[in-house]
N, C-alpha and C positions, 0 to 999 in steps of 0.2 A: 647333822643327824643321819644314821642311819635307818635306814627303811626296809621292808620286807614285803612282800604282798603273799597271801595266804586264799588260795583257790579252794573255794569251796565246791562241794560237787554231791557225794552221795551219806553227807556228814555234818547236817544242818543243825549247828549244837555249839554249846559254851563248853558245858560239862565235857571230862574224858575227852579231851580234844587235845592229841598228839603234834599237830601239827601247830596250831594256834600258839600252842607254848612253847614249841623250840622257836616261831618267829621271835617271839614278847624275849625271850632270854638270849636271843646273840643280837637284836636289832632293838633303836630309841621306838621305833613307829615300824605300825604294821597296818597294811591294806588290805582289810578281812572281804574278799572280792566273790562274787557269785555270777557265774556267765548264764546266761540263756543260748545256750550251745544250738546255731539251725541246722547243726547234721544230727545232732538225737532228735530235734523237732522231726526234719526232714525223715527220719528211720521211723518215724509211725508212734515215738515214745510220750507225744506231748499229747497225751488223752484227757479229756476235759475232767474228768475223777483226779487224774494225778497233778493238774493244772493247778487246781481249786487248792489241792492238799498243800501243794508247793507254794501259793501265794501266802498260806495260814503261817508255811514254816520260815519263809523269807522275812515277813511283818515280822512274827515272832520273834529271829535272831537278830534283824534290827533294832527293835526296843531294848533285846538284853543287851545290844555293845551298846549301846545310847546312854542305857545305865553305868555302862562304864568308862563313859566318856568317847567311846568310840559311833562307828554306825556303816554299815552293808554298803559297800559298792556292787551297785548292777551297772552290765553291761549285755550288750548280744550281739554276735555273730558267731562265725569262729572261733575256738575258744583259743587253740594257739595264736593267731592273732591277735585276741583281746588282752589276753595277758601281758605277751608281749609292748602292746602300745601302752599299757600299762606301769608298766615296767620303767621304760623309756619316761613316760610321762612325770613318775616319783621317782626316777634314777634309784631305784630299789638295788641293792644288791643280791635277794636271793628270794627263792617263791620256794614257798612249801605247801604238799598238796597230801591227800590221803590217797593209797595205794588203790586200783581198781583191779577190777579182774576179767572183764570182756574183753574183746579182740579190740572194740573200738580204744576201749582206756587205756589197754596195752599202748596201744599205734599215740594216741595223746600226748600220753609221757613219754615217749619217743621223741615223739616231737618235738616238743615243750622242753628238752634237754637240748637236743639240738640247737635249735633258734635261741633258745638264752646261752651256751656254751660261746656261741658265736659270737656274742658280743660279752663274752665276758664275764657271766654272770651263774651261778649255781640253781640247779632245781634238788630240792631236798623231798621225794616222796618216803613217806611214810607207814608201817604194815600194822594190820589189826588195829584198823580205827574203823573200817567199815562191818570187819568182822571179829569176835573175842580171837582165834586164832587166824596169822596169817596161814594161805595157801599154802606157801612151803615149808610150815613150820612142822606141820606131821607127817612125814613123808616114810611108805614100806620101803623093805631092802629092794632093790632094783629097779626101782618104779619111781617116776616123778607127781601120782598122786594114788590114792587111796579108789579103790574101785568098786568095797564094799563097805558099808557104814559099819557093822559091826567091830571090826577091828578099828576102824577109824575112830569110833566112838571112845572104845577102851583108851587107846594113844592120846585121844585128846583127853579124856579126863586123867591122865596121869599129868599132862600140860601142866603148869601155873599158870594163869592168867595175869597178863603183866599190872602193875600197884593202876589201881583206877588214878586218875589225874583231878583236882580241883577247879572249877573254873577262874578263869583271873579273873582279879578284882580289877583291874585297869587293863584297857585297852587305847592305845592313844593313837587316833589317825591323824595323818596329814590332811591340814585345812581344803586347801585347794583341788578335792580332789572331785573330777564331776562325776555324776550316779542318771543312772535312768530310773527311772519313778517307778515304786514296790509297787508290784501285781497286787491286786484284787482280786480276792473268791468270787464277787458279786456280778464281777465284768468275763467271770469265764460262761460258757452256756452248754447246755447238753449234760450239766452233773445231777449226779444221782441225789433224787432228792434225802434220800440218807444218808447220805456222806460224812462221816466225823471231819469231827476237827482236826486242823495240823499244829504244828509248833512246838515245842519244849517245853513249855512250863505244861501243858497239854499232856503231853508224854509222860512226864517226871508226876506230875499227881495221878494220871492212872497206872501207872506204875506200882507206888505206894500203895491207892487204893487194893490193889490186885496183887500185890505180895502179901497184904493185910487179912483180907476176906479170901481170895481165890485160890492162889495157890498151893494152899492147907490141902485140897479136895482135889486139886487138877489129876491125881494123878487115878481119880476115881470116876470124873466128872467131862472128861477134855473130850468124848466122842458124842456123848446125848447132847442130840439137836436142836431140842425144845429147848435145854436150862443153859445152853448158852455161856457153855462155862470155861470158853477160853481168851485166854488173854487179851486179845483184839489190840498186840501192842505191834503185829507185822508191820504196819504201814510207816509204824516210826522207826522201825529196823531197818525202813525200808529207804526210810530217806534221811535215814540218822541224827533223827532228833534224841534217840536213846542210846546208845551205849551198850552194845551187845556186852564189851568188857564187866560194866557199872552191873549191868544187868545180871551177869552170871554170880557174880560176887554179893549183890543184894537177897538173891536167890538162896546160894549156899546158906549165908544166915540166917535166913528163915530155918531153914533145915527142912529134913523128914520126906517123906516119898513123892509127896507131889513137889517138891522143890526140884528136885533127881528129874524126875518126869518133865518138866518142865525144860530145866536146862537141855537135856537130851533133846528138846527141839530146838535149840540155840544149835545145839551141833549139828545137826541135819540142818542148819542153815550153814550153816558153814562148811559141814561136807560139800556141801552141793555148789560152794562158791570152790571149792580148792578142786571140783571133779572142771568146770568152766575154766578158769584159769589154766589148768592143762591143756584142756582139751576146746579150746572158745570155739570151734567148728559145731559143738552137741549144742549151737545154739538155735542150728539151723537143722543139723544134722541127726540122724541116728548116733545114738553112743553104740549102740551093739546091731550091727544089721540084723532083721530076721524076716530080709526077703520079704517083706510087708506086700503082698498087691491090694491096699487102699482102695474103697469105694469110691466111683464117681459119679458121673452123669446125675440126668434130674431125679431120680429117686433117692440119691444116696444127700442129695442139696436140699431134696424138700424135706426129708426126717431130720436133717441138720439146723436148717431154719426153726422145725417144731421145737429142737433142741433148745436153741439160741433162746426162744420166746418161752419157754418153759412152758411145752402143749404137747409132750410127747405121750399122756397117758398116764405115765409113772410117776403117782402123787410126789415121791419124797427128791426125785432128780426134778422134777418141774418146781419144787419151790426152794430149791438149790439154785435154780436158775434165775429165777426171780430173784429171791435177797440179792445175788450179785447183781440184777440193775437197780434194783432198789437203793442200795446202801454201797456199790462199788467193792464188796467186801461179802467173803462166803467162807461158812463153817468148814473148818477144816475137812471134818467129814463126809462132809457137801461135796466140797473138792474131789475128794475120791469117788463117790457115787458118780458127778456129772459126768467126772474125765475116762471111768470106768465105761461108764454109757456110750461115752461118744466113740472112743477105740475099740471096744470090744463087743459091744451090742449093735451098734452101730456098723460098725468096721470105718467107721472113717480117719484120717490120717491125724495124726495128732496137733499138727502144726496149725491145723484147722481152729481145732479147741485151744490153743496156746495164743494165736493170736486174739482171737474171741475175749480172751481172758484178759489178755493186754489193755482188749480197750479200754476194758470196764475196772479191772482191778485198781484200787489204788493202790496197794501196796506189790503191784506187779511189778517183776524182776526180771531179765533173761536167768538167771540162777535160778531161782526158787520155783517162776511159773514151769521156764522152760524144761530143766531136768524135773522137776515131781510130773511135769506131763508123762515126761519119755518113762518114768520111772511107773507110773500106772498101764502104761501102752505096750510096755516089754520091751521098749529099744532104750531103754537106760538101764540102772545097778540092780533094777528089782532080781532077788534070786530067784524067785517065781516068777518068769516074766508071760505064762499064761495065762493066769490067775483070772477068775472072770467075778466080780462083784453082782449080785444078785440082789435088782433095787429093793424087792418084796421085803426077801430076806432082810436085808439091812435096814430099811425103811422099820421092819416089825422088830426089829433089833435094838435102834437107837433113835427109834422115835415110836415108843412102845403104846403110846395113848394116844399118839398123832397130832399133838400139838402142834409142832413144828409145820404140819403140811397145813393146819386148822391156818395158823398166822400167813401163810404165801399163797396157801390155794383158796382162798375163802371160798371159790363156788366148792367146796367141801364141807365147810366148817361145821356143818350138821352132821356127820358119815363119825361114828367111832373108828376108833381099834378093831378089828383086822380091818374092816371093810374100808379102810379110808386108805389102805393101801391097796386096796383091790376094786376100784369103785365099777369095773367093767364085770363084775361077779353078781351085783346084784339084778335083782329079779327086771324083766322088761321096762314094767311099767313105774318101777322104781326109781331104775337105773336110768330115765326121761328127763327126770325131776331136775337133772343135773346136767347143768351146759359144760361138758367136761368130755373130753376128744377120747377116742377109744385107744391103744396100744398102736403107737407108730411100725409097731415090729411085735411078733410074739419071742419071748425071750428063748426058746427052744430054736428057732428061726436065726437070730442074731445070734448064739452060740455056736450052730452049726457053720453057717458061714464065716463068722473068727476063724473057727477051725478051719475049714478050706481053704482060706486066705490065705493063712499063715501056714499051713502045713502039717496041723496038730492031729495027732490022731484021738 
């Protein structure tokens, strides 16, 4: 019999899975394989939030090959290595993997071609299983990626999205084959005690649920803080329990404007992997210099810290920061106030806020976290990249009765609308009443030096 091994990575899933079924249809047996990679541990990736998530999705995809007669190989170290011993061990003749797009996955599959070529054997990686479009597939006249969403948007929506795939019904592995024992959520430590769930069938019902109910409204609903009205299905985009493909095509069905609305954030996920993939240096890097001279020393560390612990003052950035230790997971909106705050009120560097983000996100990405940083900060695609987010404003915007800061700030949860955005307004002996830190910064203060920083007049 022939054999195959099938490298799992950031595409934890039966469903819409490209690579799974060209092994099942040129090979008898396939080793559906999942490494615990120590150089992504080692690079700061294995955060106890995305730990937890990952044991949910690993359990998960073992029970479904099990149903199918199959079941998960783990391994860990190196992952060209692992594969490779792998390989050798079922005398496989070919591994297929799904396409990445960082600098690390680039150099992987490099790799991983290499070292199998050498002895004989083929790597088959695969495009648009992590994302509905691959990286190269929309590409301007003279350019190897897209540098503004908007056209980018248009091009992809003229795309097809290639035919969704079926899950097999059979999966048949090789008996002898040994496995290191499925992670535990319960054995990770340091996760947020609201952490969802991981897995695919997990995925795939809130999915349904939220094509059902939610996505009728999103395109009315997806910024108000309090009613919580977006998909919260990033984390499994994120580790590919869902099917960005499956996804966009369930969507279209549905129809009507908050379907449109919706998808539109599928492609801003996927702009933002094909802007990486060119460019895998903006992971670290500015996309566009602008001469940044970044805050340091202990003033700029102790507003940062306030930041971090969500005490800076600004009821609606302080319980942005919150849900995200809380639950590993923050309102999109959220997102922009925090990341707003920290580069621009703040003045401190972005990478700051990006790794902060890392720790705690579970659906954290160099893609997604890293360019929407740079993208708020002014050194990525934003075509406004001075734009300065005004927490009051927005707080009295999209969280207009202040629910939202009611449920993360509770020493608030008494203070209406306006005042609950402004709790340093009220009277002396009022404003007592409340264990709640004054303005780490006056926002005129944090304006003016943006501007000096950066050069703005």
């Amino acid at each position: 019999m022939n054999v195959a091994v099938v490298l799992y990575t950031s595409d934890l899933r039966l469903h819409d899975h490209p690579p799974l079924l060209a092994a099942l249809s040129s090979c008898d047996q396939v080793v559906p394989l999942f490494v615990r990679d120590r150089a992504v541990d080692a690079a700061g990736f294995a955060a106890p939030n995305r730990l937890a998530f990952l044991a949910d999705c690993l359990t998960d995809l073992d029970a479904g090959l099990r149903e199918r007669g199959g079941r998960l190989v783990l391994r860990s170290g190196d992952a060209v290595a692992e594969v490779c011993a792998l390989v050798q061990e079922c005398d496989a003749d070919e591994v297929h993997m799904a396409a990445g797009v960082s600098a690390y996955a680039h150099a992987r599959e490099e790799r991983l071609r290499y070292a199998l070529e050498a002895e004989g054997r083929r790597l088959y990686v695969h495009e648009a299983v992590i994302t509905a479009a691959a990286p190269g597939a929309v590409l301007p006249a003279g350019s190897d990626h897209f540098a503004v969403f908007t056209p980018y948007h248009r091009r992809w929506s003229e795309l097809p999205p290639r035919t969704v795939a079926a899950a097999p019904r059979s999966v048949p592995v090789p008996d002898a084959i040994g496995s290191d024992p499925l992670p535990r959520r319960a054995a990770v430590t340091g996760v947020s005690p609201g952490l969802a769930r991981g897995g695919e069938r997990e995925a795939r019902d809130l999915l349904t649920r939220w094509l059902r109910a939610g996505v009728p409204h999103y395109e009315d609903t997806h910024d108000d803080l309090a009613g919580d009205a977006t998909s919260r299905l990033s984390p499994h985009l994120h580790f590919g329990t869902l099917s960005p493909t499956e996804t966009v095509h369930r969507a279209r069905a549905v129809g009507g404007s908050g379907a449109e609305a919706f998808v539109r954030q599928i492609c801003w996920r996927d702009f933002h992997h094909q802007v990486l993939a060119a460019r895998p240096d903006t992971a670290v890097r500015d996309y566009r210099d602008r001469s940044d001279r970044w805050r340091t020393g202990a003033a700029a560390e102790e507003e940062t810290e306030a930041w971090k612990e969500g005490r800076t003052g600004y009821p609606v950035v302080d319980a942005a920061m919150r849900q995200l230790r809380h639950e590993g997971w923050m309102h999109n909106r959220g997102r922009l106030l925090a990341a707003s705050f920290l580069t621009k009120t703040l003045y401190v560097d972005w990478r700051v806020g990006a790794r902060h983000f890392l720790d705690l996100l579970v659906d954290g990405d160099l893609a997604n976290n890293q360019l929407n940083w740079q993208w708020v900060a002014g050194t990525g695609t934003d075509t406004r990249p001075n734009r300065v987010l005004n927490p009051i404003r927005q707080g009295l915007r999209y969280d207009p009765t202040g629910q939202y800061v009611h449920r993360w700030v509770p020493e608030l949860a008494d203070l209406a609308a306006p005042q609950v955005h402004e709790p340093w307004r009220l009277p002396g002996l009022e404003r007592a009443r409340y264990d709640y830190p004054d303005p780490v910064v006056e926002l005129s203060d944090g304006l003016d030096r943006f501007r000096r920083g950066r050069g703005v007049a």
